[in-house]
N, C-alpha and C positions, 0 to 999 in steps of 0.2 A: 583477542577480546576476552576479559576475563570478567568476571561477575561484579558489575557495581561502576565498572570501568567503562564502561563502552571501546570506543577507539582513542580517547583523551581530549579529542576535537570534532566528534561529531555534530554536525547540526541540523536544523531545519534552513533546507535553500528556496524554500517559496511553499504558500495553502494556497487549495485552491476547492470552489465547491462550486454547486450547480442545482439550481430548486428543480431543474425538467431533467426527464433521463435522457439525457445527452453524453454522446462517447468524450467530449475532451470536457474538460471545467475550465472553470475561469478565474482569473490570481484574485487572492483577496488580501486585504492587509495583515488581516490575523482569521484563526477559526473559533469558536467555542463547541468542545467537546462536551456530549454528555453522556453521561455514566448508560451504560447499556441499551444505550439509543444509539451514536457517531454525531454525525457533524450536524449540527443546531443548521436547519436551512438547507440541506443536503435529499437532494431525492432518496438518498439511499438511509437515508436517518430513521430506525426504530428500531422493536423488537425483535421483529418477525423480519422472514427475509424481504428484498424489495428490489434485487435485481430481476430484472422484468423477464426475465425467459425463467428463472427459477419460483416467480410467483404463478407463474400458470401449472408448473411441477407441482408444486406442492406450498401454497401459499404462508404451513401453518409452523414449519420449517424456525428454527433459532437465526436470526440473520447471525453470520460469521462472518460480513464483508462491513461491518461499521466503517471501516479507515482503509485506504489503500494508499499504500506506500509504493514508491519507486526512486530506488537512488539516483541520480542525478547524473551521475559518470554514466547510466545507459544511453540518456542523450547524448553527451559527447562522443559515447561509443558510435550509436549510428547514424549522428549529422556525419561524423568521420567517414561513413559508409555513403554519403550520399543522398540518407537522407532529411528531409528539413522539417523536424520537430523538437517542439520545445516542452519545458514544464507544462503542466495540465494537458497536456494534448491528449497523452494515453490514461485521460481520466482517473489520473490519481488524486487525492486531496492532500498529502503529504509528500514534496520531494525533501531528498535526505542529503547529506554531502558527508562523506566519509565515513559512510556506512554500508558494511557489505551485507544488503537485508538478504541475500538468497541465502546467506551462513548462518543466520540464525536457527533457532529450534524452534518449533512448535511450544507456544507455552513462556516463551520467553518475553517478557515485559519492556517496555521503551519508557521511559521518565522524557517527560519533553517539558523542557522548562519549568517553573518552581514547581508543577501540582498532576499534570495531565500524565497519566499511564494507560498503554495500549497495550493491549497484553496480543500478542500472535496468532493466527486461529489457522493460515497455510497461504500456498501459493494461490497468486492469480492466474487464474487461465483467460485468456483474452476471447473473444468472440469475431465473428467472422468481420464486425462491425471497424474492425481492425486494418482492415484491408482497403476500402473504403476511406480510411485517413489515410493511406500512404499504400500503394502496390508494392508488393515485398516484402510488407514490412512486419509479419506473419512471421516469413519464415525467418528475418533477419533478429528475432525475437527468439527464436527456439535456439534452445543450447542441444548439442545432442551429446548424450552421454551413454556411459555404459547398458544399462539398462531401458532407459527409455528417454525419450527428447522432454527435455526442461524448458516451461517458458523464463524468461526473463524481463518481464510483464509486469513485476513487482510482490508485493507481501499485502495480506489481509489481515484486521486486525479489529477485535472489539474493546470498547471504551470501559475502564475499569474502574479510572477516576477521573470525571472531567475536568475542566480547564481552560485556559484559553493556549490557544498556539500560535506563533508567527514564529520568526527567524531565531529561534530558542534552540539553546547545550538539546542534546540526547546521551542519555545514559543508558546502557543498556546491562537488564538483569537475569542473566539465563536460568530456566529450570533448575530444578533439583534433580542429581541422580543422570543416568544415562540419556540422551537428549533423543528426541524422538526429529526426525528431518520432517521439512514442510511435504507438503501433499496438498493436493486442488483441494479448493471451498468452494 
């Protein structure tokens, strides 16, 4: 993946948004993005954070989870595993196809279709609420690596210029300079 390039074919494989805070979403035809808000309609849409266990933390908080991304090959990975989830289910608003979003940098920017850029803010960590949609499927979500266990849960991301989105190219444009690896938001 080089700067400007993406993967040559990556794309949008389904939006999905939800007005209540609910763990999975629901497919829409398309989204509209707005600029340092996220998803027009979306419980998690504005300034300030709005995921409910981080607004009782500290409500006054920058939201960094505007957009959540999840490639699309993770599904395949664990219906392969047995078990039975689909797009929106792990409350993403964006599933991806040909895009490896754990490789990205922090700071690295997504073009999705003629107008809309998300720029990367880090990893998702999932909630216990996870468990509850599917037994397992927690830890069949954790990568474990050298260091420390990685979820695979997907990518966060805040609205740089809005847009509308459905089944839209992504292009992706990496930081400048030494790239910094995601980390929880």
């Amino acid at each position: 993946m080089r700067n400007g390039l993406g993967t040559g074919n990556a794309t949008v494989f389904g939006v999905f948004a939800s007005s209540r805070h609910t763990f999975s979403k629901h497919e829409r035809e398309a989204l509209t993005l707005l600029q340092g808000l996220g998803i027009e309609g979306d419980a998690h849409c504005g300034h300030m954070v709005k995921h409910v266990w981080d607004m009782k933390r500290d409500p006054t908080r920058p939201n960094l989870r505007q957009v959540h991304l999840v490639q699309s090959e993770l599904f395949d990975e664990l219906n392969a595993e047995g078990f039975d989830v689909r797009p929106g289910d792990l409350g993403e608003n964006i599933t991806t196809r040909k895009l490896d979003l754990r490789e990205l940098a922090e700071g690295a920017l997504l073009r999705i279709g003629d107008s809309a850029v998300v720029k990367i803010t880090g990893l998702r960590t999932p909630c216990v609420q996870i468990e509850r949609l599917r037994k397992g499927l927690r830890q069949a979500i954790t990568e474990h690596r050298q260091r420390s266990p990685a979820m695979k849960a997907g990518i966060m991301g805040i609205v740089i210029t809005g847009g509308r989105v459905c089944r839209d190219p992504i292009v992706v444009i990496m930081p400048e300079g030494e790239p910094n690896p995601l980390k929880p938001v």
